[in-house]
RODREN-981507 format. One line per field, with one value per residue: residue number from 1; residue in three letters; x, y, z of N, C-alpha, C, O in turn. Coordinates in pm, 1 decimal, decimal comma, padded with zeros to 6 digits, always signed. Example, Ala and Ser with C-alpha at 12.3 -4.5 7.8 and 13.67 -1.06 7.14 Angstrom:
2
pos 1;2
code ALA;SER
n.xx +01319,0;+01285,0
n.yy -00569,0;-00225,0
n.zz +00780,0;+00708,0
ca.xx +01230,0;+01367,0
ca.yy -00450,0;-00106,0
ca.zz +00780,0;+00714,0
c.xx +01320,0;+01290,0
c.yy -00330,0;+00003,0
c.zz +00780,0;+00787,0
o.xx +01423,6;+01340,9
o.yy -00331,9;+00113,8
o.zz +00846,5;+00803,9
// end
This chain:
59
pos 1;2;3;4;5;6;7;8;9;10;11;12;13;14;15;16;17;18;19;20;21;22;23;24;25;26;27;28;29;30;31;32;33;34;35;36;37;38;39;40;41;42;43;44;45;46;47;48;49;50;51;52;53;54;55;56;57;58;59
code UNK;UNK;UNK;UNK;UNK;UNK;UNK;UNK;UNK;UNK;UNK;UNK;UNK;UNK;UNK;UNK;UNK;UNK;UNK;UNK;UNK;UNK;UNK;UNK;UNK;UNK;UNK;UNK;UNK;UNK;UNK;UNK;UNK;UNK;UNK;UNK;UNK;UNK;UNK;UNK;UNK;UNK;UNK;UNK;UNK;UNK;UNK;UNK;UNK;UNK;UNK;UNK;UNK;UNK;UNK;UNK;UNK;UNK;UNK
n.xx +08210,5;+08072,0;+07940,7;+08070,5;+08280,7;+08445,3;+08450,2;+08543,5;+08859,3;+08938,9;+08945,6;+09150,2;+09401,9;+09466,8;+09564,3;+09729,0;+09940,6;+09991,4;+10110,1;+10377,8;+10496,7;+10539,3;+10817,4;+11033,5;+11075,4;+10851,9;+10628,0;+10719,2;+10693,6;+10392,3;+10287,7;+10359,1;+10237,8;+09937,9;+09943,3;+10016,4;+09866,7;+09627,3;+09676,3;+09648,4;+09392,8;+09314,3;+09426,6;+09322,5;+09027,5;+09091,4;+09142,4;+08962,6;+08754,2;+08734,2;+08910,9;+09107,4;+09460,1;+09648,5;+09742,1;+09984,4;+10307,5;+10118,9;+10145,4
n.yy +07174,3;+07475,3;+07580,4;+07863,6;+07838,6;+07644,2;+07780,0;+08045,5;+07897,2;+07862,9;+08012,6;+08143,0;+07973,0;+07901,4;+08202,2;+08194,1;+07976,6;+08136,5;+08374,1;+08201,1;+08150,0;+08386,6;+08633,7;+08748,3;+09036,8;+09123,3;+09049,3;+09183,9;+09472,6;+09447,8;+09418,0;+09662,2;+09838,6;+09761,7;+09800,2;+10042,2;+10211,4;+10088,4;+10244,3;+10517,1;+10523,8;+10506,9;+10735,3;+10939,4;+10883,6;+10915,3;+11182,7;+11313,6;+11354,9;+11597,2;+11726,8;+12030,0;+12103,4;+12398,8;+12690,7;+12705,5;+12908,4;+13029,5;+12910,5
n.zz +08951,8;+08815,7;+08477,0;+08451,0;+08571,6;+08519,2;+08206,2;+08261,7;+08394,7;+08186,5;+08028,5;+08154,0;+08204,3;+07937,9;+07886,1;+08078,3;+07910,3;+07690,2;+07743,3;+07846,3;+07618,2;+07449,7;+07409,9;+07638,1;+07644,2;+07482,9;+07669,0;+07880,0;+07762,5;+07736,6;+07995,6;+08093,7;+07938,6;+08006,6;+08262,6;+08293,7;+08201,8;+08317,4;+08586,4;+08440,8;+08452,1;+08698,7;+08829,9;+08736,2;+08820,4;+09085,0;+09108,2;+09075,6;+09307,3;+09411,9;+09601,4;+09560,5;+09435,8;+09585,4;+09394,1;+09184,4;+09364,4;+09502,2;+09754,1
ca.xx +08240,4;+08023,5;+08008,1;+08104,9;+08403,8;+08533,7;+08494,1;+08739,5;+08939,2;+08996,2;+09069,9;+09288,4;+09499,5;+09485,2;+09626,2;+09916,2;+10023,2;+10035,1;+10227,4;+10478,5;+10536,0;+10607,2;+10925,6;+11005,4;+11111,7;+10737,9;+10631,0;+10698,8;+10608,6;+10250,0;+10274,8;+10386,9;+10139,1;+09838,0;+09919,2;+10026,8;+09678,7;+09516,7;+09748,4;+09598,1;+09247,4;+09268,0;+09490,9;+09205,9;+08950,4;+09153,5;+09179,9;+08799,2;+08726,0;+08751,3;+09042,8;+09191,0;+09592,3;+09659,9;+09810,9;+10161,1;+10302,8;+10073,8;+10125,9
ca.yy +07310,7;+07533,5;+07606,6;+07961,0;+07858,4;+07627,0;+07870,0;+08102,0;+07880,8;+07748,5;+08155,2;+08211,4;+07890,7;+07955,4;+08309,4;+08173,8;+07969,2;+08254,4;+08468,0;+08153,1;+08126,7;+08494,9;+08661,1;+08784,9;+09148,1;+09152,4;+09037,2;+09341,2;+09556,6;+09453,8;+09440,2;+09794,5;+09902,1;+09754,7;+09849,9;+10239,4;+10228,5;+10146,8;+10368,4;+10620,1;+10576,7;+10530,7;+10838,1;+11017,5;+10852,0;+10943,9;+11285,4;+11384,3;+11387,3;+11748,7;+11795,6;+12079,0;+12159,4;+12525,4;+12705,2;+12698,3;+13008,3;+13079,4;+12877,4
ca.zz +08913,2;+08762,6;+08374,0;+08416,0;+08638,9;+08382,6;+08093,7;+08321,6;+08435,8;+08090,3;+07952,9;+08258,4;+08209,9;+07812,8;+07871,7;+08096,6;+07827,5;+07573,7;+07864,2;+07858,6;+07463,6;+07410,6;+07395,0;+07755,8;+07595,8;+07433,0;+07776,9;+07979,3;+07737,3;+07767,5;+08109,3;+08139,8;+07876,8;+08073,9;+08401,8;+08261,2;+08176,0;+08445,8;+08662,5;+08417,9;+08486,6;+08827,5;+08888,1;+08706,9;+08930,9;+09215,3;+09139,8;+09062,6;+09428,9;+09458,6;+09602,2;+09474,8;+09497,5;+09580,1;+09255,8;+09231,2;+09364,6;+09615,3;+09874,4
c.xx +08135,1;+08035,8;+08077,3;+08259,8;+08487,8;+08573,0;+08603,9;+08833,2;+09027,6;+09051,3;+09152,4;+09413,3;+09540,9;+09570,7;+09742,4;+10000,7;+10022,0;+10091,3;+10398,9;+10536,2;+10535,2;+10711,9;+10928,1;+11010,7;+10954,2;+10606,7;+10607,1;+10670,4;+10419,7;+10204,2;+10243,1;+10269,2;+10030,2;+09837,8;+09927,5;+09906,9;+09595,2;+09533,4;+09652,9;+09486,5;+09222,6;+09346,0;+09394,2;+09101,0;+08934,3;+09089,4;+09002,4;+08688,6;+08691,8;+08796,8;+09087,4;+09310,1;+09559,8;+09730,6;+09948,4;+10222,4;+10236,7;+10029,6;+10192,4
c.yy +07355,4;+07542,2;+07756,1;+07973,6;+07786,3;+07711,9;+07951,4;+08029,4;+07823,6;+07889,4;+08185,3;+08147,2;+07957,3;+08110,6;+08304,5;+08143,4;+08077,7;+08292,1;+08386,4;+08181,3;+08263,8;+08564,8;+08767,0;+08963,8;+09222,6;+09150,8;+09177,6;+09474,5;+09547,2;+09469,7;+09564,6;+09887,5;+09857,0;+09815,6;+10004,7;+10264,0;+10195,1;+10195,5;+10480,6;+10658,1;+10583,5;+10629,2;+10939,8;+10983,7;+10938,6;+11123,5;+11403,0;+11358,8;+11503,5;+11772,0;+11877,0;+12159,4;+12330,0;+12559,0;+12720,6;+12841,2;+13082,6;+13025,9;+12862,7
c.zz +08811,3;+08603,1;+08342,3;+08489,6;+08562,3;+08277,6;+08168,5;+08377,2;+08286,6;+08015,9;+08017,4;+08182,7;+08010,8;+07782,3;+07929,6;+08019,2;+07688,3;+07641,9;+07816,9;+07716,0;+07415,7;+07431,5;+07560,8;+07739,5;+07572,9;+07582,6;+07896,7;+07912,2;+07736,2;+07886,4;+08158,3;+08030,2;+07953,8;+08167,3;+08417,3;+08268,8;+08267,5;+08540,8;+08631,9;+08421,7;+08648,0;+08904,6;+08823,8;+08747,7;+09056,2;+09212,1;+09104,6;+09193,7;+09494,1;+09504,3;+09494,9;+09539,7;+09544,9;+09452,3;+09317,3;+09237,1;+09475,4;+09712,0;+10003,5
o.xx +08108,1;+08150,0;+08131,5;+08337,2;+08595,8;+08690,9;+08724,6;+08919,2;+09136,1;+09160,2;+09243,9;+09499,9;+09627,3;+09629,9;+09842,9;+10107,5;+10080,1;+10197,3;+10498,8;+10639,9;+10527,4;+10702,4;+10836,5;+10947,8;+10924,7;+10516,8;+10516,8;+10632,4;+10344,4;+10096,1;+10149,6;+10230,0;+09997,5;+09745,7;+09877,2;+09852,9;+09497,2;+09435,9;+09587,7;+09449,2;+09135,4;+09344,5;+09397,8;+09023,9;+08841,3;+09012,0;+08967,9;+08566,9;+08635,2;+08780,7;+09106,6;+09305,2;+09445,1;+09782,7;+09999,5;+10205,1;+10286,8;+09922,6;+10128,8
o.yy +07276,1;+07510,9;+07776,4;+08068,8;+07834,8;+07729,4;+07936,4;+08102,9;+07766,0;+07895,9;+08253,9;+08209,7;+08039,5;+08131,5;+08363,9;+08203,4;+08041,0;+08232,4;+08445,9;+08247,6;+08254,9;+08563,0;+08844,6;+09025,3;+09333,4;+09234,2;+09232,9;+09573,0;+09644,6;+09525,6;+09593,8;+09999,6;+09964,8;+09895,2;+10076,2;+10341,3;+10262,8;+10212,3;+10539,7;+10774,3;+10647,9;+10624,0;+11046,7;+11072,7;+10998,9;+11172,7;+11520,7;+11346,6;+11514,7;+11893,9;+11840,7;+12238,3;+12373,4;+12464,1;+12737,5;+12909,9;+13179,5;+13050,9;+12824,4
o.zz +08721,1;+08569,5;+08233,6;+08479,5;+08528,7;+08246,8;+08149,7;+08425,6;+08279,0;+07958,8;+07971,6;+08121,4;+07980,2;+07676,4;+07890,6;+08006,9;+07586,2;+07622,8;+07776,5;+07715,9;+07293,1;+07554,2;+07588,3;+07825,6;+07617,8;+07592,9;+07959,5;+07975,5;+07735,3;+07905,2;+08232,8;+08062,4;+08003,4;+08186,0;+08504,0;+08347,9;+08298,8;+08614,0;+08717,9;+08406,0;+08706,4;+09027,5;+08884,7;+08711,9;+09109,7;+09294,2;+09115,2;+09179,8;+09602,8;+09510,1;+09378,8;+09634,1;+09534,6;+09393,7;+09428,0;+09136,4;+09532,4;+09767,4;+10101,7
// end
């Protein structure tokens, strides 16, 4: 194995056990704070396509 596949495999494993040894409450709030966040960039990704809705009202 590589040395760059050790170094990640050694922050992956290192970050499971922090996952395990925190409070499961504290847990899903980080969860739900990361993933909000990258919901929120990639729904602002999404939406700078140029699509644009019709206004509301006149359609």
């Amino acid at each position: 194995m590589s040395a760059k596949l050790r170094a990640a495999d050694l922050v992956l494993r290192a970050a499971r056990g922090l996952m395990r040894a925190l409070p499961s409450r504290l847990r899903k709030s980080l969860d739900d704070r990361f993933f909000g966040a990258v919901f929120q960039v990639t729904r602002v990704t999404n939406d700078a396509y140029g699509f644009k809705p019709p206004p509301p009202g006149n359609g």
